[in-house]
C-alpha positions in Angstrom: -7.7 30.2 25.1 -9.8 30.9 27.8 -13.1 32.0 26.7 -14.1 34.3 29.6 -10.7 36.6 29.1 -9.9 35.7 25.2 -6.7 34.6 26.5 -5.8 38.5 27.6 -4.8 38.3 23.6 -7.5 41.3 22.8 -7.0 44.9 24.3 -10.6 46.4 25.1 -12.5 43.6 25.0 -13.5 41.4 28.4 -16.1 39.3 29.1 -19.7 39.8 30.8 -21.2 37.2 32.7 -24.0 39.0 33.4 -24.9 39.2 29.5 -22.7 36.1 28.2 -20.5 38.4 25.7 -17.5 40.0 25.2 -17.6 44.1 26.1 -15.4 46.1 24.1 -15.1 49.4 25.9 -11.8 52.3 25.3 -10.4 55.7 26.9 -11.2 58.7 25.1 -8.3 60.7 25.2 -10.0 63.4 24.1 -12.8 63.6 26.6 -10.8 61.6 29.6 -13.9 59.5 29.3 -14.4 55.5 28.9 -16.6 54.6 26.0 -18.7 51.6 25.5 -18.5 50.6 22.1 -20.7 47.4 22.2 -21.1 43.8 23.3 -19.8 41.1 20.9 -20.2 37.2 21.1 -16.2 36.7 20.2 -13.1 38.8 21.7 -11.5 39.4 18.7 -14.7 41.1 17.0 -14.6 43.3 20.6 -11.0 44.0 19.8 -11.6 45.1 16.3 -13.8 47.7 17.7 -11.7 49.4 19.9 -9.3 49.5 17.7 -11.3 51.1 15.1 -12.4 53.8 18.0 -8.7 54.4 18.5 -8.1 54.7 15.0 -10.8 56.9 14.5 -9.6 59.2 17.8 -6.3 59.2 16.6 -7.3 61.0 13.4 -8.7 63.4 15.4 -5.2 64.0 17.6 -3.0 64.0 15.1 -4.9 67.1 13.0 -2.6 69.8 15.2 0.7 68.1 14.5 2.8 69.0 11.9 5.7 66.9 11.2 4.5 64.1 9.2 6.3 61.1 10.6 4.4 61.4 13.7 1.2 61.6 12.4 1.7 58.4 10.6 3.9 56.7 13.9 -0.1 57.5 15.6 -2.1 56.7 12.9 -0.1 53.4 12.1 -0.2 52.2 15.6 -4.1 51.6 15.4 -4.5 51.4 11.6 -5.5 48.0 9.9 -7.1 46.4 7.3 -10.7 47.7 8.4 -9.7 51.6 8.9 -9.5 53.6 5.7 
């Protein structure tokens, strides 16, 4: 694996040169807005973040929508060990 890119292998997180880390960064869907959610020394600990972000935006989402199996079809699609 490349160090610099993580192999492409982790959505939302890239690497700085400027600051020697991995950024983890993700769209708001809400707001239309990019969010920076930290830096992190490995890509994996970048991707964990944004997918807790999306996880936690997703909740948010689904709150309007009614039928059941696609709230969970969202929540599941960012939900893992580390979300509630």
């Amino acid at each position: 694996m490349d160090k610099k890119t993580g192999g492409g292998a982790y959505t939302g997180a890239s690497f700085r040169n400027d600051v020697g880390k991995f950024m983890a960064r993700c769209q708001n869907q809400i707001t239309g807005e990019e969010e920076f959610l930290g830096y992190f020394d490995d890509p994996f600990e970048a991707h964990l973040a944004w997918k807790k972000r999306k996880y936690e935006l997703a909740r948010i989402l689904v709150q309007g929508i009614e039928d059941q199996r696609v709230k969970e079809a969202i929540l599941n699609r960012y939900k893992d060990e580390t979300n509630e």
